[in-house]
C-alpha angles and dihedrals in degrees: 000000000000090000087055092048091046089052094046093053091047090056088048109079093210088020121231108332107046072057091064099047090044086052090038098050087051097048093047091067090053091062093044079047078047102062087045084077089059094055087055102042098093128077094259100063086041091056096043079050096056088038095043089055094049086057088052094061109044090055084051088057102048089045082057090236108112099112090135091106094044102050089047084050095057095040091046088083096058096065089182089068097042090059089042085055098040084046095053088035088062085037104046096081107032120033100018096039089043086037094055092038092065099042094062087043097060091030120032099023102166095069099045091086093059094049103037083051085059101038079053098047094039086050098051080047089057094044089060083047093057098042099045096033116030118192137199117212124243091256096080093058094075085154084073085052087256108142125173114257098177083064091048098054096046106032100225116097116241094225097063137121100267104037093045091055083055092046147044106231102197089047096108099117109102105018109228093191093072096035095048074047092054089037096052098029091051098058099038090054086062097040109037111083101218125095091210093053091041082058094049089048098054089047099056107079089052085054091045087058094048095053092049086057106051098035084053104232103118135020120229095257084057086057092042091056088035081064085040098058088046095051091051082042089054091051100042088051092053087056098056087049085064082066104047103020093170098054110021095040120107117243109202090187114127093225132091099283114182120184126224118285126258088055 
């Protein structure tokens, strides 16, 4: 057992417990995420969600930008792609952010701390989004031809009972799923080697963009502020690295960086 234990603390740059307060601090912005669902459970905020998106998107239109009925529209008949974009929508924000987030923990440790400072202050930024300005997503607006692909493909609604006590449903502005793409996709372009997946990396966050439309579940305005709240969380983070330049700064060598410890 102590040999385990040995090896498992040699393969973690800070060993076991810089692990926990990475995961905790994580999963203490879910709960905060969390009670954003309780400021939204009653038929007023319903009601200022369904109001706030028709606003969307009559700015969209007289922008002359609302092109969301019409994309899912033209997708709707390639039912393999609907079901690739309902799968990486599900999967944006959980395996291949987490994924990614622990990739750069275990191997390119000296700039975890810079991104994981912005994905916390981008988050904290949403969070005010989805208490002050609750929106609902364009699937619940069938009578613009929107339907819910996500539910489609995997045959369970995403306004049920179990998934709403997951998420909130009103929490489209801003949209997370392109700015965890743009804060995951940003830092991996610098630090993988290879040009192919350099290439993949950069492309992520478009076709992000592309799979929260289609799907339904955000407007393009939602993706525009999502890009927005990285962008203040990229900046906020590189403020805090000012602070703690050894630690918070981000490192865009290709080696194995680790940071100092008590981080």
């Amino acid at each position: 057992m102590s040999a385990r234990l040995s090896t498992l603390q040699a393969r973690l740059p800070h060993g076991p417990l810089d692990v926990a307060r990475q995961v905790s601090l994580f999963v203490a912005a879910y709960l905060v995420y969390r009670l954003t669902r309780g400021l939204v459970n009653h038929p007023e905020a319903a009601t200022a969600a369904f109001q706030n998106a028709r606003e969307l998107i009559g700015i969209e239109r007289a922008l002359n930008i609302f092109i969301e009925p019409s994309l899912q529209a033209l997708v709707a008949g390639q039912g393999w792609l609907l079901d690739a974009a309902a799968w990486l929508y599900i999967n944006g924000q959980s395996s291949i952010t987490v994924g990614a987030l622990a990739w750069l923990y275990l191997c390119r440790n000296g700039s975890f701390y810079f991104v994981r400072n912005t994905f916390l202050v981008a988050f904290a930024i949403a969070l005010v989004g989805y208490s002050l300005f609750p929106t609902a997503p364009p699937r619940f607006f069938p009578e613009w031809g929107f339907f819910d692909a996500v539910s489609d493909f995997t045959g369970v609604p995403q306004d049920s009972v179990t998934i709403g006590k997951l998420f909130n449903p009103y929490a489209a502005v801003p949209s997370m799923h392109v700015g965890f793409a743009l804060m995951i996709s940003v830092p991996l372009v610098k630090l993988v080697r290879r040009r192919a997946l350099k290439v993949c990396w950069a492309l992520y966050p478009v076709i992000m963009v592309f799979v929260i439309v289609v799907t339904a579940n955000h407007f393009i305005a939602d993706a525009v502020l999502g890009a927005v709240a990285a962008g203040i969380g990229a900046l906020v983070a590189m403020g805090l690295a000012r602070l703690r330049p050894g630690a918070w700064s981000f490192q865009p060598s290709s080696g194995s960086q680790v940071a100092p410890a008590g981080v």
